[in-house]
C-alpha positions as CSV (number, residue, x, y, z in Angstrom):
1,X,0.0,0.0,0.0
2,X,1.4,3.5,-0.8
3,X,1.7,6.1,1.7
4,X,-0.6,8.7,-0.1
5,X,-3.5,5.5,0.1
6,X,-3.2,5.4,3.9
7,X,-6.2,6.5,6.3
8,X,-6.6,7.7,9.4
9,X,-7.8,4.7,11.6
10,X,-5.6,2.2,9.3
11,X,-2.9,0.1,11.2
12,X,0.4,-0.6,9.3
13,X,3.5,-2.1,10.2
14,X,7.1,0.1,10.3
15,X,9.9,-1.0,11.8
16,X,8.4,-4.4,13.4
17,X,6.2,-2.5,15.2
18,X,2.4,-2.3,14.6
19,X,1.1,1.6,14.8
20,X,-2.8,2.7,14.3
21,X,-2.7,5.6,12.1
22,X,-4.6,8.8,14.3
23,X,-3.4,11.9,12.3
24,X,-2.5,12.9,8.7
25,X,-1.0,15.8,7.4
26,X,-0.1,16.5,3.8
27,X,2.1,18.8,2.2
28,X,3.1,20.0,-1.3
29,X,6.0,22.1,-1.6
30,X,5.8,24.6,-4.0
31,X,8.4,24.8,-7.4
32,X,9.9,22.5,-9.1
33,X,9.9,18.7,-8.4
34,X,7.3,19.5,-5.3
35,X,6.7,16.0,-4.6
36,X,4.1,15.4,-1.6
37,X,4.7,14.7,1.6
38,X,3.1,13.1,3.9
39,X,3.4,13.4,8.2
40,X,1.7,10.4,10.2
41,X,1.0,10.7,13.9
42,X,0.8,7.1,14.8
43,X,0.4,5.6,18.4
44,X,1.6,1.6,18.7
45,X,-0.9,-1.3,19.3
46,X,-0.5,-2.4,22.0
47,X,0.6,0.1,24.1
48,X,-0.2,3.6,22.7
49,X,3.3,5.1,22.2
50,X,3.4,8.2,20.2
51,X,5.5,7.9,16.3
52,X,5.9,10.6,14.1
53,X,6.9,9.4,10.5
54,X,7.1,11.2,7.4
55,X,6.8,10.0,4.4
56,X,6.8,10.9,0.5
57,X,3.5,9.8,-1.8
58,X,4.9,6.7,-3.7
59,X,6.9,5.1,-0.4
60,X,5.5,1.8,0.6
61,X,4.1,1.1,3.7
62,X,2.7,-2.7,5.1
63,X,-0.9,-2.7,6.1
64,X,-1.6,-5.2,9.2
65,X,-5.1,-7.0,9.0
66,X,-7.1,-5.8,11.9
67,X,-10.9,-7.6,12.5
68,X,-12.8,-5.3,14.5
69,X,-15.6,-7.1,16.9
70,X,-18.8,-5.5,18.4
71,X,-18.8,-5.9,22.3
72,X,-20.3,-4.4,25.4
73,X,-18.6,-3.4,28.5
74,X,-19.3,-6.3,31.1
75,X,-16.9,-5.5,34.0
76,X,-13.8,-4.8,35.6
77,X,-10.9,-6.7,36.9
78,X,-8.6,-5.0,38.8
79,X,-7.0,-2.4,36.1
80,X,-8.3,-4.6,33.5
81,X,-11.6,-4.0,31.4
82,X,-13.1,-6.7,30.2
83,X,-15.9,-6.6,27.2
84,X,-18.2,-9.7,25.8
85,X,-18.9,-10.4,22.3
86,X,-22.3,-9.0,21.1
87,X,-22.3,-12.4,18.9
88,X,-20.4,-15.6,20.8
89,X,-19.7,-13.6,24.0
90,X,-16.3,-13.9,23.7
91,X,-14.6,-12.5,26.5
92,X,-12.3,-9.8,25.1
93,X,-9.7,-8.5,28.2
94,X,-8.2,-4.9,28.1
95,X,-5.7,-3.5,30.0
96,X,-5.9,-0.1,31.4
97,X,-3.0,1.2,29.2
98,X,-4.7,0.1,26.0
99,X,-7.9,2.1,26.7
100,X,-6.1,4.9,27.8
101,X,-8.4,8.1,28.9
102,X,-11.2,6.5,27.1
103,X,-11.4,5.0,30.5
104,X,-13.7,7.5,31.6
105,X,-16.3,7.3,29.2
106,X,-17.1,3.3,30.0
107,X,-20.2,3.1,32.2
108,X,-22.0,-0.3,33.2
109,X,-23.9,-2.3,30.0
110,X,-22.1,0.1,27.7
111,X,-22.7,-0.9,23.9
112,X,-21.6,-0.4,20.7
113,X,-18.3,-0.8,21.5
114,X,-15.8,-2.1,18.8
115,X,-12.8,-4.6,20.2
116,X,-10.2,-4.7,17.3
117,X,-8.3,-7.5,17.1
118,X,-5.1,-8.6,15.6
119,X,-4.2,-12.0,15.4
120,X,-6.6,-13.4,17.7
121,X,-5.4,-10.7,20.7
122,X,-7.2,-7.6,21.9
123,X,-5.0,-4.8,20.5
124,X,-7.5,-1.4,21.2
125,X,-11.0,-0.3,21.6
126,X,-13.2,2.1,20.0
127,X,-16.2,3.6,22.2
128,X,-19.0,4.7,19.9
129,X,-20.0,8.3,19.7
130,X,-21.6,9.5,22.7
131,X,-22.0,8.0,26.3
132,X,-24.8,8.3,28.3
133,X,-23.5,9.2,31.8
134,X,-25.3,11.0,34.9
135,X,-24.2,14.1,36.6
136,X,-23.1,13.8,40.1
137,X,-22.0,17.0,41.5
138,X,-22.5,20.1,39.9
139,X,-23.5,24.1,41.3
140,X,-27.4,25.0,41.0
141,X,-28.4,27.0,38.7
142,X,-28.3,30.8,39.5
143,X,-31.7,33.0,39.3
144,X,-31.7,35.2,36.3
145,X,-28.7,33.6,34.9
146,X,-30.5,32.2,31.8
147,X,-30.2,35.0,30.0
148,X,-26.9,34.4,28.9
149,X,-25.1,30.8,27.5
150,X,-22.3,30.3,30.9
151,X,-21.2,26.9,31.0
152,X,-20.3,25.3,34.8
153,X,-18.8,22.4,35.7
154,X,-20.2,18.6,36.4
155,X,-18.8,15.9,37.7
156,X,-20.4,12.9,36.1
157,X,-20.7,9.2,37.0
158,X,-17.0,7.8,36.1
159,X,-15.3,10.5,37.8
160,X,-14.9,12.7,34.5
161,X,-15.4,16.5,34.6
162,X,-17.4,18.5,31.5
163,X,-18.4,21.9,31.3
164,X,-22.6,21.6,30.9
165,X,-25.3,24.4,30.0
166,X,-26.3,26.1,33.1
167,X,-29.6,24.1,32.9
168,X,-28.8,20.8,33.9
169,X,-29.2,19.6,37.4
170,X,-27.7,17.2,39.3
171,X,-29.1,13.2,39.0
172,X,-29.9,14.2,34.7
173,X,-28.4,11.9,32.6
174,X,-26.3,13.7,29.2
175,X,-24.7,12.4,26.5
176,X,-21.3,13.6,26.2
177,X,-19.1,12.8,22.9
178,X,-16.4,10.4,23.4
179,X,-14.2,11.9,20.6
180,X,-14.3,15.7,21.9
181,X,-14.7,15.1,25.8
182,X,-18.0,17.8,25.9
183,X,-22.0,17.9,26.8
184,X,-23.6,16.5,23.3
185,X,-27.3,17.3,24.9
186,X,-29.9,15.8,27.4
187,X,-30.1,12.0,27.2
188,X,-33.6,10.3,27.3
């Protein structure tokens, strides 16, 4: 596979080592013989270590199979999170250093979760869109204050912090996007 047909999300092999592709930037110099170039921000699976590697167009890069499974979150074991198979319930076991600061977005019965697997191992995880969490702790809402848009703080269910409208009380449930970290609106 060429380096110009890589996307982000793809995992490849360099050096041995086995990197999921999170970040592409392109460039074209200007002039003469401006041949493009192109910057991967990589992290390794397992293990999530940053790699920056640039590249031009034509160079070759080896793309690693990766099956991705559907599971949901069924509990966890020590640091370990362990997810079930939506199809064979295959138990699928992930260390706390592979989910990383998703961490705080897994609630009980989460679903829609996506194991990926290489080689018959649990390499990563990828939470789907939004989370449906409840708010903990967060400051009443002030008389008069709806007048403007001020965002204040909420401590939800997993421990996370959010800024949230100055509507919402605590005990609501939100949705809160697991790509950005913020309120994505009311939940039920």
């Amino acid at each position: 596979m060429k380096a110009y047909d890589v996307k982000k999300g793809n995992v490849v092999e360099y050096n041995d080592t086995v990197y999921q592709v999170r970040d592409i930037e392109r460039s074209t110099p200007q002039g003469r013989g401006g041949n493009l170039k192109i910057r991967f921000t990589m992290y390794s699976v397992p293990g999530g270590t940053k790699y920056d590697l640039n590249l031009g167009g034509d160079d070759d890069v080896k793309e690693v199979e990766l099956s991705r499974r559907q599971a949901t979150y069924s509990y966890k074991d020590g640091d370990a999170f362990v997810f079930l198979d939506d199809e064979d319930f295959t138990p699928y076991t992930l260390d706390a250093d592979v989910v990383g600061d998703d961490a705080g977005y897994i609630v009980d019965e989460l679903t829609g979760c996506y194991v990926q697997i290489i080689d018959d191992l649990p390499v990563g995880l990828q939470l789907p869109a939004s989370v449906t969490m409840e708010v903990i702790e967060t400051p009443p809402e002030l008389k008069g204050g709806t007048a403007t848009k001020r965002p204040k703080p909420a401590r939800l269910s997993t421990g996370i912090e959010i800024m949230v409208p100055e509507y919402i009380g605590t005990g609501e449930r939100v949705l809160v996007s697991t790509t950005t970290g913020e309120f994505a609106g009311r939940a039920d």
